[in-house]
N, C-alpha and C positions, 0 to 999 in steps of 0.2 A: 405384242409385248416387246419383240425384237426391235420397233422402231422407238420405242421410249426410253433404250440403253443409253445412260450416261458417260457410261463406264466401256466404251469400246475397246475392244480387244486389238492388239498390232501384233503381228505376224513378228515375233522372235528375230527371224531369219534376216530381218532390214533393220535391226538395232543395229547402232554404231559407237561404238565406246572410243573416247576419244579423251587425250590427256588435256585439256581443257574443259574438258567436261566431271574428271575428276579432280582437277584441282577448285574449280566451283562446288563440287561435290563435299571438298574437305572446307571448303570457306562457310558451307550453308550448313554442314554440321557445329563449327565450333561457334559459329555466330545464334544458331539456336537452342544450342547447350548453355549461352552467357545469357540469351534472352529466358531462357526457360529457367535459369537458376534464380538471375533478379524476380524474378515473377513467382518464383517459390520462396521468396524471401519475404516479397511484398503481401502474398498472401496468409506468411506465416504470424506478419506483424500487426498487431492490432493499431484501429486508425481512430486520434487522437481527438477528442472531441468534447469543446468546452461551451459553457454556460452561464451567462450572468443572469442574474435574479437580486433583485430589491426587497429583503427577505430579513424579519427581523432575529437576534440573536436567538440559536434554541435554547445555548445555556444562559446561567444564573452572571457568572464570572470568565475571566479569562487570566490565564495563569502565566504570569510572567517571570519567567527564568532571568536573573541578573548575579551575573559576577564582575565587580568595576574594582580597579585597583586605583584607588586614594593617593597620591602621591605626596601632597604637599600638608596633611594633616594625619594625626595620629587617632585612633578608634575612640580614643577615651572622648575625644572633643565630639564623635560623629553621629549622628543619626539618622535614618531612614523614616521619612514621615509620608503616610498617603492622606489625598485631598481629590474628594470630586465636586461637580457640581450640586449638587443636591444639599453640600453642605459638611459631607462627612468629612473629620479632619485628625488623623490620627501621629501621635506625638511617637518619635521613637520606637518603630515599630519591632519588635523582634520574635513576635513568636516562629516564625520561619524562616527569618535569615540571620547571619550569626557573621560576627565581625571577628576577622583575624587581623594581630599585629603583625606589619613587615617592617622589620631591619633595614638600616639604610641598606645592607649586602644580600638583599631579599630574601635573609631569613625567615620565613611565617613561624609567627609564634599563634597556637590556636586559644591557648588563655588569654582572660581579658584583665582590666585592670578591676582591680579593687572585688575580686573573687570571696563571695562568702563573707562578706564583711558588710554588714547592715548600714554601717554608719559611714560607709566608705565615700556618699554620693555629697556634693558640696562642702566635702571636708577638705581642710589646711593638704591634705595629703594628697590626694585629687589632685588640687592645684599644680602641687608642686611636683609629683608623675606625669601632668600634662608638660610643663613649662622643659621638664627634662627630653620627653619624648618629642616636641617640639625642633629642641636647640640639635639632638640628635638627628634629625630628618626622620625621623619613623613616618612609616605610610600605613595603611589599611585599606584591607581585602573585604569588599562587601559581596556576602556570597549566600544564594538562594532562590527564594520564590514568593512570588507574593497575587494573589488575585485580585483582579484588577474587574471592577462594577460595569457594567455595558453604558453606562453616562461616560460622559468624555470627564477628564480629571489627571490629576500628575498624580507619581513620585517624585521626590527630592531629597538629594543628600544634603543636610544643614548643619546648623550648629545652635536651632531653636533651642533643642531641648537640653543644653547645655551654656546657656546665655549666661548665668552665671559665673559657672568659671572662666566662659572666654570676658564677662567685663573685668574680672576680677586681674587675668592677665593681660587684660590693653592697659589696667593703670598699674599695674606695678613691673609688667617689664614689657616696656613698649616696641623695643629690639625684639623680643624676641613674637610677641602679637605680629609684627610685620611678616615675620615669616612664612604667617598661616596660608595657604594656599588652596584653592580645589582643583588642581592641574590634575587629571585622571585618563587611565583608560581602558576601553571596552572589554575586557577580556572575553566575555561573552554575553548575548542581547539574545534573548527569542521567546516566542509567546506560544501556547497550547504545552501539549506534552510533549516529552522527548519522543520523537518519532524515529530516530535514525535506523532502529531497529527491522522497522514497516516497511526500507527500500526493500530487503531482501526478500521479502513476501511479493511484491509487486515486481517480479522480473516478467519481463516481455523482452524474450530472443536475445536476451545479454544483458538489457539497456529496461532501465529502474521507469517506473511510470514518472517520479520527482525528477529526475535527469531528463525524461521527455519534455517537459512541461519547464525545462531551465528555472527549475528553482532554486532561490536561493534563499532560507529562512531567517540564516543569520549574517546581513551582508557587512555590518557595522563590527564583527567582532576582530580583537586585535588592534583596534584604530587608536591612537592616543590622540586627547586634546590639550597639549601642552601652550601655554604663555606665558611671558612675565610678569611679574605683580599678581596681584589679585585680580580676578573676572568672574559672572555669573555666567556661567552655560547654560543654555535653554536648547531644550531637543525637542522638536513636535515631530510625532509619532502618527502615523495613518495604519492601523489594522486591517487587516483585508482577510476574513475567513474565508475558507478554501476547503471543499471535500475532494475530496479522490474515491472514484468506487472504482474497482477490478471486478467485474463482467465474467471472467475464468474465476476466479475464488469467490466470488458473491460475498465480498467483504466491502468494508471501507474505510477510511481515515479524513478525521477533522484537521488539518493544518493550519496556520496564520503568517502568512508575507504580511511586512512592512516593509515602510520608506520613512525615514527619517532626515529630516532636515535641522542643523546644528548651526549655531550662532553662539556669542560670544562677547562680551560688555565689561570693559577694563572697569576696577574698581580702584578707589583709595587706596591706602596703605593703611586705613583708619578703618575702612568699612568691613560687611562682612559680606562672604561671597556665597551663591548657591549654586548647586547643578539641579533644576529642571529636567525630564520629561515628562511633557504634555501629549498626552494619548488621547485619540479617539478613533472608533472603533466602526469601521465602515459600514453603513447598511447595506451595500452591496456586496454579492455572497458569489462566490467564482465556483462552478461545479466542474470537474473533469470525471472523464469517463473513457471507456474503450469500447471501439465496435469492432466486431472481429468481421471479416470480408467475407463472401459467400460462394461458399462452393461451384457453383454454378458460373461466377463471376471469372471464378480460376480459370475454368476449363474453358470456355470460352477466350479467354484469352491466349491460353497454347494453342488450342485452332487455329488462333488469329497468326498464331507467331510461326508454327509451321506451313500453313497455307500460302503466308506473305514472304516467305523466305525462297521456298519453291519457286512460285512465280515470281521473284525479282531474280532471281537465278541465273533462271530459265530465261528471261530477255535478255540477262546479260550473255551467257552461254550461247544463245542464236545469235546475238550480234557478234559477239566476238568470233563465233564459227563464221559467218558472213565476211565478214572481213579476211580472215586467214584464207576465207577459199577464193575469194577474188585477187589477194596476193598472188593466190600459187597460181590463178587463171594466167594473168598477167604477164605472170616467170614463164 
C-alpha cells in the first residue's frame, strides 16, 4: 500500500519559507477569493434561456392599453373606430375608453360635451361648441383599452362618426375647418395587461427576468408626431407574444413586444385627416425561461480554481526562486 501513496510525506525539517514564496502565497489567495466569488455569483444566477415556436394564439383577444393626446382637434369632433379583416367595423367606440378635454394651457377637463342632453348630437349647439373649441386650440386625451381580435385590423382616431358636423363647418366657416389637425402624441402604447407589478416577483440576484431579456414593452411612449397642415398617420404594428416562466416560483407571465413603423401623407387644407394603426399579431410565440446551474457544476469548478491557482504559483515561485539563486551564486 506504501508504494500507491499519492500524498507523500516531506520531512518538516527541509521546509523553507521564503518571502517570495509568501508573497505568491498572498497573490494566490486574493486571486482565488475574486475567482471563487465570480463563481458564486455565476452559480447563484440563473442562465437565461429562450424559445421560439410558430404557435397559434391561446387567447380569444388581446388588450390594447392607449392613451394619445389629440392636439390639433377637440373631443366633440373625435372618435375611436375599430376594423379588422373579417369585416367588423365599429363606429365610435367608447364602452372602455373615455375622452377628455384639454385646454390650450393643458388643462383636462374629464366632462364632455353636450352631458345628459339627448338632443345635444347634430344640434345647432354642437356645431357651434365645436367651431368655439376649435378657434380656441382645445386638444383631447384618448385614454383606455380596447381588445383587439387575433386577425390583423386597425384602430383609428377620425372624424367618421362625426361627418356632419365637420361638413357643416367646412361650409360655414372655412377659416376655421383649416385648422382641424391630427398632429398627436404617444403618451402611452402597450398590449396584454399591466405587468409592471410581475418585475418584482421575478427577481434573480437584484436583476428583474424583463431587464435580462432587454425588454421593452412600451418603446413608442412619450413620442409626438407633429407637422404642418393636415396629414393621415398610419402606424403598422407587429405583436410578438412573449411568456416568462420562473423555474424558483413555478409561476409565469404572458407579455407582448412590438415594433412599430410610422409614416405620414400631407393632406389639403380641404380634406380630412386620419391616425391609423394597423396591427397584426405574430404567430410566432417567444418563450423564456430559467435554468438554475448544478451543484456538482459548482464544485467542480472551485477544484478547478484552487488546483490551477496552486500550480501556476508554484512554477512561478520555482522560477523566480531559480533565478534569485543564481543571482546570488553569481554575487
Amino acid at each position: 500500500m506504501r508504494g500507491l501513496d499519492f500524498f507523500q510525506k516531506v520531512n518538516q525539517d527541509i521546509d523553507t519559507s521564503t518571502a517570495t514564496g509568501g508573497v505568491y502565497s498572498i497573490i494566490a489567495f486574493v486571486v482565488g477569493f475574486i475567482l471563487f466569488w465570480n463563481e458564486l455569483k455565476d452559480y447563484r444566477t440563473d442562465q437565461m434561456i429562450y424559445k421560439m415556436r410558430v404557435q397559434q394564439l391561446e387567447v380569444e383577444s388581446v388588450k390594447a392599453n392607449i392613451d394619445l393626446h389629440i392636439y390639433g382637434s377637440p373631443c366633440t369632433l373625435l372618435a375611436l373606430d375599430l376594423q379588422d379583416e373579417v369585416g367588423n367595423h365599429t363606429l365610435d367606440y367608447t364602452d372602455t375608453i373615455k375622452k377628455i378635454r384639454v385646454l390650450k394651457d393643458g388643462t383636462e377637463l374629464e366632462s364632455g360635451f353636450g352631458d345628459g342632453n339627448p338632443n345635444y348630437r347634430g344640434s345647432s349647439q354642437e356645431i357651434d361648441e365645436a367651431i368655439d373649441a376649435v378657434n380656441n386650440e382645445e386638444g383631447c386625451r384618448i385614454n383606455g383599452y380596447i381588445n383587439l381580435k387575433k386577425v390583423p385590423g386597425n384602430f383609428h382616431i377620425s372624424y367618421h362618426a362625426k361627418m356632419d358636423v365637420m361638413n357643416r363647418i367646412a361650409s360655414t366657416k372655412p377659416d376655421t375647418y383649416s385648422k382641424i389637425n391630427l398632429n398627436y402624441k404617444i403618451n402611452h402604447l402597450g398590449f396584454g395587461e399591466n405587468t409592471n407589478h410581475m418585475a418584482t416577483i421575478f427577481k434573480i440576484m437584484g436583476r428583474t427576468l424583463f431587464q435580462e431579456t432587454n425588454t421593452n414593452d412600451y418603446p413608442h411612449d412619450d413620442t409626438k408626431y407633429i407637422n404642418p397642415g393636415k396629414n393621415d398617420y398610419d402606424n403598422y404594428l407587429k405583436i410578438l407574444p412573449c411568456r416568462y416562466d420562473s423555474n424558483k416560483l413555478h409561476m409565469s407571465v404572458s407579455r407582448y413586444k412590438y415594433a412599430m413603423y410610422s409614416t405620414h401623407t400631407p393632406k389639403s387644407s380641404t380634406e380630412i385627416p386620419t391616425i391609423f394603426f394597423r396591427y397584426e399579431i405574430s404567430p410566432i410565440n417567444v418563450y423564456y425561461s430559467t435554468k438554475s446551474k448544478s451543484f456538482y457544476h459548482f464544485l467542480v469548478q472551485i477544484f478547478a480554481i484552487v488546483g490551477g491557482i496552486f500550480a501556476v504559483m508554484g512554477i512561478f515561485n520555482s522560477l523566480t526562486t531559480g533565478v534569485i539563486s543564481k543571482i546570488s551564486k553569481n554575487h
